[in-house]
C-alpha positions, 0 to 999 in steps of 0.5 A, a space after each residue: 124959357 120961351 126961347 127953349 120951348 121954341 128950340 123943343 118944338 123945332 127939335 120934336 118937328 126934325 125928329 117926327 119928319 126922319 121919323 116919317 121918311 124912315 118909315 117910308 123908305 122902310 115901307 117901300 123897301 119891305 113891300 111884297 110887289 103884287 099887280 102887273 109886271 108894270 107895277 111891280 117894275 114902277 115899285 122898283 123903279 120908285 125905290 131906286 128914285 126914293 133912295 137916291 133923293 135920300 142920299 142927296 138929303 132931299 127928304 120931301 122927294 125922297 118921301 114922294 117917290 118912296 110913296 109912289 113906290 108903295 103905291 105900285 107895290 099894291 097894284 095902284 100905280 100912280 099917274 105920271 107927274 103933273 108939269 103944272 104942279 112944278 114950277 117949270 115955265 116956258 120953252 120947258 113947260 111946252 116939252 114936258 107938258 107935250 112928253 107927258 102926253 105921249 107918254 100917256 098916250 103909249 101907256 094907254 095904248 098897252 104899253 104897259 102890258 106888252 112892255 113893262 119894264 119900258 114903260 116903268 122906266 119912261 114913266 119913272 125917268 120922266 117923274 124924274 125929269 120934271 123934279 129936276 127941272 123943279 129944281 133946277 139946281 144939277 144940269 148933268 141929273 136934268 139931261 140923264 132923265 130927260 134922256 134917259 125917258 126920251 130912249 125909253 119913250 121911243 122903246 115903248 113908242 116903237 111898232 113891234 118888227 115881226 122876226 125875220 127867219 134866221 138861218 140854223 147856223 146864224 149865232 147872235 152878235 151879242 150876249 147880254 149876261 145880267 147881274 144881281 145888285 153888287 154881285 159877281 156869282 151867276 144865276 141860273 139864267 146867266 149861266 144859261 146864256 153863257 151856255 148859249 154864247 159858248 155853243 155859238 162860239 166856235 172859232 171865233 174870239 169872244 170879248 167879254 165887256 163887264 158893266 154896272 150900274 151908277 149905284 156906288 164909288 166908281 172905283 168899286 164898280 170898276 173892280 166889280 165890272 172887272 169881277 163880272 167879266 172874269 167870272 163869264 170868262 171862267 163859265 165859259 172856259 168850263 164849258 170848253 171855251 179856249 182860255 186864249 181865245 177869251 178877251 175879258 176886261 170891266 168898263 164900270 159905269 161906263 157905257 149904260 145900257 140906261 142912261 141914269 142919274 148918278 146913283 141909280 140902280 138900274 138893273 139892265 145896265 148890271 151886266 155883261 156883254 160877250 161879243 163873237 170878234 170879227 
């Protein structure tokens, strides 16, 4: 009898934890983002991070990134992470206790006005550098945050660089078209971009790069890299753009504008890239 009141007890315990992260996830999920662009950037972020740790089955981050999501959501973001709350020693110690004083240094300095969404993202990747070093178990998921923060830190970091004047004729490099997550359609603002690309075009060739982000098999996101890629192609050419003078190829994961762990959502990094040949 004792030994099947311990099995309840311990049964009743699991149920109450997915209870718990359930309702987390879903919170977070459902959230109507108020506050800054900051927060509400932090809150998505967040979310990325909570249900990748719930895929992995890590629940106990899974739980802390979904609240901090929730949080942001409100217009309460949190602090970046404590190092000294992780069990994080030595060399490690020094440079995430030194990263996490730059970082703060850069949001207090309107960081978090004048670029949000880099500084979402380096306060975000480096909760996730110091939760992987904790654990200390996947190397390849420690240097994508570690190195995904520091880009993002040297983003936020940077002097604003007063625009040069720009001959009437001179058309970009290159055009970043983005999509939603795990779509190919055009939005608006994609299709005015490709607008944009088509009138700048000219004789040139144009090669059209699909991406996406590392959420999902990478074989699908290949098809959906290639599927991205097609559909600016055929904007393009509806917009008069020579059919034979457009290169469109999908790379999938490869080649972020982000660098992120396996499985993030990151939406800069769903996108499309049309570049005028040289």
């Amino acid at each position: 009898m004792h030994a099947q009141l311990k099995m309840a007890a311990v049964a009743l315990a699991l149920l109450a934890s997915t209870g718990c992260t359930n309702r987390y996830l879903a919170e977070a999920q459902s959230a109507q983002p108020q506050g800054t662009a900051f927060d509400r950037a932090l809150a998505s972020d967040y979310l990325a991070l909570a249900e990748v740790e719930y895929q992995q089955g890590d629940q106990r981050d899974g739980d802390t990134y979904a609240r901090r999501s929730i949080d942001a959501a409100k217009g309460k973001p949190t602090q970046p992470d404590e190092p000294g709350l992780r069990h994080i020693r030595g060399a490690e110690a020094a440079e995430v206790t030194a990263a996490r004083q730059r970082l703060v240094k850069a949001l207090d300095s309107n960081g978090r006005t004048t670029k949000p969404d880099v500084a979402a993202r380096a306060q975000s990747l480096y909760d996730c550098w110091l939760e992987q070093l904790d654990e200390n178990l996947q190397k390849d998921h420690i240097a994508a945050c570690r190195d995904g923060f520091k880009a993002a830190l040297a983003q936020l970091e940077a002097a604003p660089v007063a625009a040069k004047p720009v001959a009437p004729m001179a058309a970009p490099e290159k055009f970043l078209v983005f999509f939603d997550f795990a779509k190919s359609n055009l939005t608006a603002d994609a299709k005015n971009t490709i607008a944009k690309a088509a009138k700048a075009t000219g004789p040139a060739r144009l090669i059209v790069v699909g991406h996406t982000d590392r959420a999902g098999p990478e074989d699908y996101n290949l098809r959906l890299s290639k599927r991205r890629a097609d559909a600016v192609k055929a904007e393009l050419v509806r917009l008069g753009v020579p059919a034979n003078q457009i290169t469109a190829e999908g790379r999938g994961e490869a080649d972020p504008l982000v660098p992120t762990a396996d499985g993030v959502r990151e939406p800069q990094n769903r996108r499309v890239e049309i570049t005028h040949a040289r």
